[in-house]
C-alpha positions in Angstrom: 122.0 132.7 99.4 121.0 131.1 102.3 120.9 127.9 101.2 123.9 127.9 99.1 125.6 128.7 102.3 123.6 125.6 103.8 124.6 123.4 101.3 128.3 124.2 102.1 127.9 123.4 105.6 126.4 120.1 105.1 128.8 118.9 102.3 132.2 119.8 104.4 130.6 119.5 107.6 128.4 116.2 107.0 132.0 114.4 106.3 134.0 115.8 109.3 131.7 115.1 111.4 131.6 111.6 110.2 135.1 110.7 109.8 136.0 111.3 113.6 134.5 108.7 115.8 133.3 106.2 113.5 137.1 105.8 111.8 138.5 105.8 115.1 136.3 102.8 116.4 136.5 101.2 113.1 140.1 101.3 112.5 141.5 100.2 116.5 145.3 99.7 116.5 144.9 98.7 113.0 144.9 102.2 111.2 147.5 101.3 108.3 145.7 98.1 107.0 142.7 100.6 106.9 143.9 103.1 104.9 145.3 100.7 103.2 142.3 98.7 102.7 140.5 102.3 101.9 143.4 103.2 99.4 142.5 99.8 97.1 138.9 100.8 97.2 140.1 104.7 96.0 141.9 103.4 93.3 139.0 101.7 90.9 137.6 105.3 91.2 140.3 106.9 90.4 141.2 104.7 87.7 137.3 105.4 86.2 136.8 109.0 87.1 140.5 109.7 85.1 139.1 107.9 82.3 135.4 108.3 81.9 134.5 111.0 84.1 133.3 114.6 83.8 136.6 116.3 83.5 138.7 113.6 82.4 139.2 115.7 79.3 140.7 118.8 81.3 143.2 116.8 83.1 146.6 116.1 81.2 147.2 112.6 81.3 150.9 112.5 82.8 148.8 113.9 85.9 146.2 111.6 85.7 148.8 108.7 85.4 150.8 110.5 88.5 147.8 110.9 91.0 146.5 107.2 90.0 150.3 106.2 91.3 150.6 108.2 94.3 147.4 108.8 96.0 147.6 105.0 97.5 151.6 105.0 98.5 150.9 108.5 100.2 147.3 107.4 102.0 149.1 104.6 103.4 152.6 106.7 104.3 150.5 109.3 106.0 148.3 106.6 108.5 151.8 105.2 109.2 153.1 108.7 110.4 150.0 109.3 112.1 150.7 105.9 114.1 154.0 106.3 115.1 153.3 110.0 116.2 150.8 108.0 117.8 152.7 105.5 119.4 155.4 108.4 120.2 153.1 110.6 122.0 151.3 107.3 124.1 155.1 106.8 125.1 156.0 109.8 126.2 153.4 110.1 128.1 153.6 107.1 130.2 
C-alpha cells in the first residue's frame, strides 16, 4: 500500500514540482508563443494516441476528432488569459 501511495506522489508531484520554476524561466514575457509552441508539439501525440493508442478503441471518434481540434485553440486561449491577468495585476499594482 505503501508504495502505491508513493507512486502517486511522485507521478502528480514529480510534474508540479517541475512545471513551476523551470516554465516560468523558460517562457519570460513570451508565455503565449510557448504554449503555443508546446500546443504544436501536443498535437502529433494526440493525433497518434487517438489513432493507434491503447484506448483509441473506447473513445468515440466525434470526441477524438473534437479534443484533436480544441486542445491547441484552448492551450493557447488560456496562456493568453493568464497574461493579461498578468499584465492587469503588474498594472494595478504600480
Amino acid at each position: 500500500m505503501a508504495s502505491v501511495v508513493a507512486g502517486i506522489l511522485l507521478a502528480y508531484g514529480l510534474p508540479w514540482l517541475l512545471e513551476r520554476v523551470p516554465v516560468e524561466s523558460i517562457a519570460g514575457d513570451d508565455e503565449v508563443r510557448t504554449v503555443a509552441i508546446a500546443a504544436a508539439a501536443l498535437l502529433p501525440m494526440l493525433v497518434w494516441e487517438f489513432t493507434s493508442g491503447a484506448f483509441a478503441w473506447g473513445t468515440p471518434v466525434w470526441m477524438r476528432l473534437a479534443l484533436v481540434a480544441i486542445t491547441g485553440p484552448a492551450m493557447v486561449f488560456g496562456a493568453f488569459a493568464r497574461a493579461a491577468a498578468a499584465a492587469a495585476t503588474l498594472e494595478e499594482h504600480t
